[in-house]
VOKE-805958 format. One record per residue (C-alpha): z, y, x; residue number from 1; residue in one letter. Coordinates in Angstrom, 2 decimals. Each point is the difference from the previous one (the first is absolute). Layout:
SITE       w       v       u pos code
SITE       Z       Y       X NUM    A
...
END
This chain:
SITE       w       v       u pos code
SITE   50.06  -44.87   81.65   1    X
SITE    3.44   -1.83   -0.35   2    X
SITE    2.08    0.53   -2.89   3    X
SITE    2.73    1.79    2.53   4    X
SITE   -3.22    2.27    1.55   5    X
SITE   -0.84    0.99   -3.51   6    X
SITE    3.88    0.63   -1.13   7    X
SITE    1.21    2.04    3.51   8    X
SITE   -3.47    1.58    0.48   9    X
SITE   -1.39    0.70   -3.98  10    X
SITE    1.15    0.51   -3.17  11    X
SITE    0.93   -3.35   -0.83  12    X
SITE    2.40    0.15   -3.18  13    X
SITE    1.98   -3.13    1.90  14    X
SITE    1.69    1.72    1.73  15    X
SITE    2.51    1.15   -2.61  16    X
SITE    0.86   -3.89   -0.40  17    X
SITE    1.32    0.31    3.95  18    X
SITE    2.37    3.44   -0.70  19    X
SITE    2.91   -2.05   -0.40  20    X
SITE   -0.48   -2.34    3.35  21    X
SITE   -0.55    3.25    1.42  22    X
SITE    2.96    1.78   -1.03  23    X
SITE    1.89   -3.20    1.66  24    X
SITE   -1.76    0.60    3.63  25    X
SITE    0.78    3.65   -0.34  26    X
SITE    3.22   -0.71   -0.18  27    X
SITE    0.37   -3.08    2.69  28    X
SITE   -1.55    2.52    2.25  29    X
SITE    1.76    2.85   -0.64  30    X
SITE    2.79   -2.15    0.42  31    X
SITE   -0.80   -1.23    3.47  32    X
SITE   -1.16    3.30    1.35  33    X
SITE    3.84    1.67   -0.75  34    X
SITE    1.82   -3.41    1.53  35    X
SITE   -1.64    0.85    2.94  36    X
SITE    0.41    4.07   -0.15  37    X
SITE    3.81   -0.71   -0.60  38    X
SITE    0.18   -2.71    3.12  39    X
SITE    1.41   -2.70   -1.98  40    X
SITE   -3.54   -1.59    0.85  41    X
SITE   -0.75   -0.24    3.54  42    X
SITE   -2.30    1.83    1.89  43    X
SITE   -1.18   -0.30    3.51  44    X
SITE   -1.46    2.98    2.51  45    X
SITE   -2.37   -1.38    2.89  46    X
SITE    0.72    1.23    2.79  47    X
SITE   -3.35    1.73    0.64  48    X
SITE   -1.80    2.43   -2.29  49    X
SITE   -1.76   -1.91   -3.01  50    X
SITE   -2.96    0.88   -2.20  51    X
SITE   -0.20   -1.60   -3.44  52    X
SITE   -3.49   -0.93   -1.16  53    X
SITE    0.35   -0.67   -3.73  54    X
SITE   -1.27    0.43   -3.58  55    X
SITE    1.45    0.83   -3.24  56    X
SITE   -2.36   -2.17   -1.88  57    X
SITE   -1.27   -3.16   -0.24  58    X
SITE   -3.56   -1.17    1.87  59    X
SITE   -1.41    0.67    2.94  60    X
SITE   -0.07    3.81    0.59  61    X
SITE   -1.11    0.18    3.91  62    X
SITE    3.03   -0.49    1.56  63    X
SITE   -1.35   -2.43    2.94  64    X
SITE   -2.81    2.35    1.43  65    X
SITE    2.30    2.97    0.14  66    X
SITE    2.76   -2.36    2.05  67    X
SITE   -3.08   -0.64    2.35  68    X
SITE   -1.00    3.79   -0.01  69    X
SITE    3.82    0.85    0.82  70    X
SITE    0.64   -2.76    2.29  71    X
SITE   -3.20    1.28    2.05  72    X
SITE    1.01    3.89    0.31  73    X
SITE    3.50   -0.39    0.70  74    X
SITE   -1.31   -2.42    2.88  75    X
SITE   -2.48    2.56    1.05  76    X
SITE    3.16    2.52   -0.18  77    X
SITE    2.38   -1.91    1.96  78    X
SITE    1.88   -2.13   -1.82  79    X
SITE    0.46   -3.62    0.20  80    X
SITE    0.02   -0.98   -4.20  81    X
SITE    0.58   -2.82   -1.40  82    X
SITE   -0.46   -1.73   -3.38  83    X
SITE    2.56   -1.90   -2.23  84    X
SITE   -1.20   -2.09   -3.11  85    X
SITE    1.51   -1.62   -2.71  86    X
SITE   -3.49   -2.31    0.82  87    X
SITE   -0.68   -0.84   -3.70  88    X
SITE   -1.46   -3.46   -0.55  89    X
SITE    1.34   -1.47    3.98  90    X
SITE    0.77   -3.23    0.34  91    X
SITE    1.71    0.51    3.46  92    X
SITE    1.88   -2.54    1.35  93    X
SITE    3.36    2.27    0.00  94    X
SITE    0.64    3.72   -0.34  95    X
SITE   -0.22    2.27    1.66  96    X
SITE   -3.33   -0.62    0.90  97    X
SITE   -1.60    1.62    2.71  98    X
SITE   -3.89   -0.01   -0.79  99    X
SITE   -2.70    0.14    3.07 100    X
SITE   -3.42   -1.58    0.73 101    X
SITE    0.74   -3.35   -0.27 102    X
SITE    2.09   -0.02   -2.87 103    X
SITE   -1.63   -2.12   -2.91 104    X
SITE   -0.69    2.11   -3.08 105    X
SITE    1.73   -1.93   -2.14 106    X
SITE    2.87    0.42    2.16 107    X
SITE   -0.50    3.86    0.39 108    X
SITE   -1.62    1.00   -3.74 109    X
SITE   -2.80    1.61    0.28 110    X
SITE    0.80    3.73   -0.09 111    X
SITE    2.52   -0.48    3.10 112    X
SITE   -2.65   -2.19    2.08 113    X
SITE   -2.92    3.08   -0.74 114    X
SITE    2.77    2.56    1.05 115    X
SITE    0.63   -1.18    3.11 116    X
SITE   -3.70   -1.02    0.93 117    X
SITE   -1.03    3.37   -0.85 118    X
SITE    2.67    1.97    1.78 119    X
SITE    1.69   -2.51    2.36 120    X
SITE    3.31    1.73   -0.71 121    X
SITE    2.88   -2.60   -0.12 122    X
SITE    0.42   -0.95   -3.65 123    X
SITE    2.87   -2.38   -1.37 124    X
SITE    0.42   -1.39   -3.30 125    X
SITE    2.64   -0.82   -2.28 126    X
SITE    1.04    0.32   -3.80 127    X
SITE    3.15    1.43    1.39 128    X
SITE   -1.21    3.60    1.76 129    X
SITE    3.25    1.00    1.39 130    X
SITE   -0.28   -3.68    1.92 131    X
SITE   -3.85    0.65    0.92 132    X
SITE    1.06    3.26    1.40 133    X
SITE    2.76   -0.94    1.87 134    X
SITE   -2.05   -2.98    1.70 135    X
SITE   -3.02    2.37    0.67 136    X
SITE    2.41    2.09    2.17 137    X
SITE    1.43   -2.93    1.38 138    X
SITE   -2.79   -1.14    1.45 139    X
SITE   -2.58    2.50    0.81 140    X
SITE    0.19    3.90    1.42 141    X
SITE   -0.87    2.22   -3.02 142    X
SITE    1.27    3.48   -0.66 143    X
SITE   -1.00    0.43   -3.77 144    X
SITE   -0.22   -2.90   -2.60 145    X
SITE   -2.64    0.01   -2.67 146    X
SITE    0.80   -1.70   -3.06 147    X
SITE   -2.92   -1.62   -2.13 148    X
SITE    1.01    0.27   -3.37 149    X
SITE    3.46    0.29   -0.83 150    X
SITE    0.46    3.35   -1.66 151    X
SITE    2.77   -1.50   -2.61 152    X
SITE    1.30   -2.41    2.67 153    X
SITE    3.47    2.50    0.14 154    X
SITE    1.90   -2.73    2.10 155    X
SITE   -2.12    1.60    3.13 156    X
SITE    1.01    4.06    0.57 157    X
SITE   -3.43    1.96    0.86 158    X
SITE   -0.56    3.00    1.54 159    X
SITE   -3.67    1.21   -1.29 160    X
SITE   -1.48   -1.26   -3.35 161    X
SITE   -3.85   -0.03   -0.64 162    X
SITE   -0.65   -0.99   -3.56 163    X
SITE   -3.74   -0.90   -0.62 164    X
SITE   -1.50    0.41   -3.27 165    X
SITE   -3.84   -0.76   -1.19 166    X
SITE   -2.12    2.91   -0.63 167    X
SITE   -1.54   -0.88   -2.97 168    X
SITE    2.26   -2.55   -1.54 169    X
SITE    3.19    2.28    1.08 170    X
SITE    3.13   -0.99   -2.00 171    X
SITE   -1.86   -1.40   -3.40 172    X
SITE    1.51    0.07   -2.86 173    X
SITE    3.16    1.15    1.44 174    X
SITE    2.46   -2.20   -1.28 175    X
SITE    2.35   -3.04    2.19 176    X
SITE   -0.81   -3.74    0.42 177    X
SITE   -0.67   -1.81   -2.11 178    X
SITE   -1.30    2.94   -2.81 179    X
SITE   -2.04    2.05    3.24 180    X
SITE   -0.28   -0.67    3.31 181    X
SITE    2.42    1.96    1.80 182    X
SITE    2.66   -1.70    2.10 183    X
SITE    2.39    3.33   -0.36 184    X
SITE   -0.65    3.23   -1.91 185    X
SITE   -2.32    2.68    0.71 186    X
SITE    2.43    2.14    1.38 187    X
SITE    0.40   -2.34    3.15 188    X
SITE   -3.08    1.95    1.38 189    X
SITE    2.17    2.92    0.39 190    X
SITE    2.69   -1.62    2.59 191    X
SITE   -2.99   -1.26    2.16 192    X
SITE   -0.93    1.56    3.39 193    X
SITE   -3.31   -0.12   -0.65 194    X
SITE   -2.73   -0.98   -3.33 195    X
SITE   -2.92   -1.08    1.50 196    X
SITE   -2.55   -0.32   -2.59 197    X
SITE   -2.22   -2.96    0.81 198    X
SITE   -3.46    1.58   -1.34 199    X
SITE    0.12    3.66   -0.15 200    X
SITE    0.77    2.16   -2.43 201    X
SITE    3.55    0.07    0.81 202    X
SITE    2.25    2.57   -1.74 203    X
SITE    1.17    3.49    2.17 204    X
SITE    2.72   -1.91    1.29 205    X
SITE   -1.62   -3.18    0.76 206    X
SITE   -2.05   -1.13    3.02 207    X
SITE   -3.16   -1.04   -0.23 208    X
SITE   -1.59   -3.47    1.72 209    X
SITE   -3.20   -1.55    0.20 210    X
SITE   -0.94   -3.82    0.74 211    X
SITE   -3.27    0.50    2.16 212    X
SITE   -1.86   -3.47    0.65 213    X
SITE   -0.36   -1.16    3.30 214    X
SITE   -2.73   -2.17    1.29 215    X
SITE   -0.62   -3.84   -1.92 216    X
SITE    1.84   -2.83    2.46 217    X
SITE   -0.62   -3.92   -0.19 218    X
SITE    2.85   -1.61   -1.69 219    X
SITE   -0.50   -2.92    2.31 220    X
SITE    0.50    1.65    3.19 221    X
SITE    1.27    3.80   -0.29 222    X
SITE   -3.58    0.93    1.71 223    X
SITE   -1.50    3.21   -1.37 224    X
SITE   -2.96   -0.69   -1.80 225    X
SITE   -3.46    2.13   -0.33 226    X
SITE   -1.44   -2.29   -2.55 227    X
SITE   -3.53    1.51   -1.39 228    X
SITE   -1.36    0.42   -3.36 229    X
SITE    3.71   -0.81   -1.94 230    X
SITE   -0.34    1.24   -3.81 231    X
SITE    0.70   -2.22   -2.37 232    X
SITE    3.29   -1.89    1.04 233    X
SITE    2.98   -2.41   -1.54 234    X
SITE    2.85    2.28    0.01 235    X
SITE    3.62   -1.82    0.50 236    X
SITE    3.53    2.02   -0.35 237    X
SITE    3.61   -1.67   -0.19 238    X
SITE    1.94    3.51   -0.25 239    X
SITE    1.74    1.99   -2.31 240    X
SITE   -2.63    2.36   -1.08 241    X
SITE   -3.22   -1.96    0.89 242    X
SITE   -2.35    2.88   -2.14 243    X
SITE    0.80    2.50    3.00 244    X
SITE   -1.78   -2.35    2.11 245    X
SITE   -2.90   -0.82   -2.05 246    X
SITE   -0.25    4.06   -0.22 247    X
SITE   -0.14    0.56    3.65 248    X
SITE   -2.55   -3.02    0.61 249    X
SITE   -2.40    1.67   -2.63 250    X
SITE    0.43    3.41    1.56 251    X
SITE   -1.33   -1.49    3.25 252    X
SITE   -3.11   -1.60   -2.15 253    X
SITE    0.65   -3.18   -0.08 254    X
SITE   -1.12   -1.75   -3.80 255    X
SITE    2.76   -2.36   -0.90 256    X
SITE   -1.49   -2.84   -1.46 257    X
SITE    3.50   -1.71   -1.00 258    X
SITE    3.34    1.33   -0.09 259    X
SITE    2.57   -3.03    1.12 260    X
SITE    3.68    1.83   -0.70 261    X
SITE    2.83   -2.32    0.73 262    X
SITE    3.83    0.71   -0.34 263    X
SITE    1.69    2.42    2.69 264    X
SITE    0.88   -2.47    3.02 265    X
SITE   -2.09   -2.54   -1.12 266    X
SITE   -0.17   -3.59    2.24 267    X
SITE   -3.58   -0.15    0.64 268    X
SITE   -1.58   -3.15    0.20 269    X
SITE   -4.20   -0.50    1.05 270    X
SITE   -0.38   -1.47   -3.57 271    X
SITE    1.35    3.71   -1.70 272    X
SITE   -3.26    1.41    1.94 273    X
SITE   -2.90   -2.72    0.13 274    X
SITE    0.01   -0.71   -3.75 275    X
SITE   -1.43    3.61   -0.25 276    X
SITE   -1.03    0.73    2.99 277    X
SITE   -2.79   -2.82    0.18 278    X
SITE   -0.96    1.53    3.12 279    X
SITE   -0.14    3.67   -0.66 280    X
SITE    1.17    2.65    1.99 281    X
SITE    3.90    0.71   -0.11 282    X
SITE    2.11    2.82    0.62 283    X
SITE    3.65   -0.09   -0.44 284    X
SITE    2.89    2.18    0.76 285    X
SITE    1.80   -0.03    3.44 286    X
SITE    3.16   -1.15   -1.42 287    X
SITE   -2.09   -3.41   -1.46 288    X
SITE   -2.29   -0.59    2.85 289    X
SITE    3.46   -1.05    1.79 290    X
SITE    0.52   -2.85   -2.29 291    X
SITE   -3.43   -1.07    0.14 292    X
SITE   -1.32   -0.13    3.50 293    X
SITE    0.92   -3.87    0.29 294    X
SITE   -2.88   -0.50   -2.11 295    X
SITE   -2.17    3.17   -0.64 296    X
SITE   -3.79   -0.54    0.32 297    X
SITE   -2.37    2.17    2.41 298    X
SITE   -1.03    2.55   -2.75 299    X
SITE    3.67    0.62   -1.21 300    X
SITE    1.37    3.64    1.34 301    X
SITE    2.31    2.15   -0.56 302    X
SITE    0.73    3.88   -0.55 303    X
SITE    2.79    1.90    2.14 304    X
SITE    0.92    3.08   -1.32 305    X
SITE    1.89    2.40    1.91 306    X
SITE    2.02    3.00   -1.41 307    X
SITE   -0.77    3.70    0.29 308    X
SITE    3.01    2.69   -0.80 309    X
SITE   -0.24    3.39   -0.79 310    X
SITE    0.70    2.02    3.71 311    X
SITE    3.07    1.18   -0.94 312    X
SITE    1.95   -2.97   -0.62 313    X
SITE    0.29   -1.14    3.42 314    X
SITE    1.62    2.76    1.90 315    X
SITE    2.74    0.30   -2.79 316    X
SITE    0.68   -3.64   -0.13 317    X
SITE    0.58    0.20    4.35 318    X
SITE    1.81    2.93   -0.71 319    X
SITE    2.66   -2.15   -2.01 320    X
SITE    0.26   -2.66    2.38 321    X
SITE    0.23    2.31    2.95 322    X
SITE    3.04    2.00   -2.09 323    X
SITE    2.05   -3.81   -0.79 324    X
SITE   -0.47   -0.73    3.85 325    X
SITE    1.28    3.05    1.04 326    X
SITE    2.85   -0.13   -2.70 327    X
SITE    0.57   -3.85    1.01 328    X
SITE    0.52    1.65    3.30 329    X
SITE   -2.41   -2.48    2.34 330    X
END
């Protein structure tokens, strides 16, 4: 476990050597968020209902399935969504960026290039949002904007906030960057829209969600695979909390011979892989297997996991957007 795991997530004593760096970021923030609540910072209302996808802490928490899970029902409902990134890790040859099929990943990052494979909702990138929002609109017929990420991103006005916290990691230690892991306090949860609380458990006012694996794909060609007798396997994760994937491969049985955990966003490369692999069995997440199918090997796959919500959550988050559309007056 890294030093920062151990202080945000443990008991580490270090963390008492961080108090006064975090005293500084609680007030920088603090700072920021009253700028903008007073207007003397600028902030910018799209001109569609928006839904905020964030996290108050730092690591990956689920945030990209349940974009995919909301991206699907509020097609199935009627809407035409669309997704807005800040695209962390692009390379794009100018912003905004919109992101499709043939876009390189480097170009894209590979969160944005997954997104829009997955859903085929138009998706645009930029590090400005207010700029990725406006050219999303600009350029494509959407009636509701989803933004990936961006829950302290004030510049951009939203209309419904969905803050997603881990189940079993939750809030650790409790304390801000750099001393814990949250981004902004605990009591940010109670402003959201909606906690969705990626593992179950959740609290009486949170919702619950569950990642549910879907069948094992090549990472060479998208194909899905029914590959026979898989147990012992090389298991590869570039994300922010690669344990939750290791945990969901060994619920489905597979015996991972050799964990291979890489930094969140990682640039793959074949040699990352083959030094370990030496021709073992692979399985990867979703969000790697994009960076890697220029070079992936036959017996490399990769795990989709899809989202499940508690019944509930659905009709009330409709609800909301049917009550701004009526109040927007379209």
């Amino acid at each position: 476990m890294k030093i920062e795991e151990d202080i945000w997530y443990g008991n580490h004593w270090g963390k008492w050597l961080l108090a006064p760096l975090s005293v500084t970021f609680a007030a920088v923030t603090s700072c920021r968020r009253a700028l903008f609540k007073a207007g003397i910072k600028t902030s910018i209302k799209p001109s569609v209902p928006t839904i905020v996808v964030g996290n108050i802490t730092v690591g990956g928490t689920g945030k990209t399935p349940l974009v995919v899970y909301l991206c699907e029902q509020l097609m199935a409902a009627g809407y035409k969504p669309g997704i807005i990134s800040r695209g962390y890790g692009s390379k794009a040859p100018e912003y905004p960026y919109i992101v499709n099929a043939d876009s390189p990943v480097e170009h894209s990052g590979d969160e944005p290039f997954m997104l829009q494979q997955r859903t085929q909702c138009p998706l645009v990138i930029s590090p400005v949002r207010t700029e990725a929002a406006a050219h999303l609109l600009a350029n494509f017929n959407v009636d509701v904007i989803i933004t990936d990420d961006g829950l302290q991103h004030y510049a951009m006005q939203r209309d419904i906030e969905l803050i997603v916290i881990d189940g079993k990691r939750r809030l650790g230690n409790g304390h801000l960057l750099p001393m814990g892991p949250l981004r902004e306090g605990a009591w940010r949860l109670k402003t959201a829209d909606f906690v969705i609380c990626n593992g179950g458990n959740g609290l009486t006012d949170e919702t619950d969600m569950l990642l549910a694996a879907a069948p094992l794909r090549k990472v060479i060609n998208n194909e899905l695979a029914t590959p026979d007798n898989i147990k012992s396997i090389v298991a590869v994760a570039g994300i922010g909390n690669p344990q939750r994937f290791y945990t969901t491969l060994e619920q489905h049985d597979y015996v991972i011979e050799e964990h291979l955990s890489f930094p969140d966003h990682h640039a793959f490369t074949a040699a990352d892989i083959e030094k370990f692999a030496a021709g073992r069995t692979v399985i990867m997440t979703e969000k790697d297997a994009v960076k890697c199918q220029s070079f992936a090997q036959d017996n490399w796959y990769y795990l989709p996991v899809n989202a499940h919500l508690d019944s509930g959550f659905l009709p009330k988050l409709l609800l909301k957007l049917k009550e701004l559309t009526h109040d927007s007056g379209s």
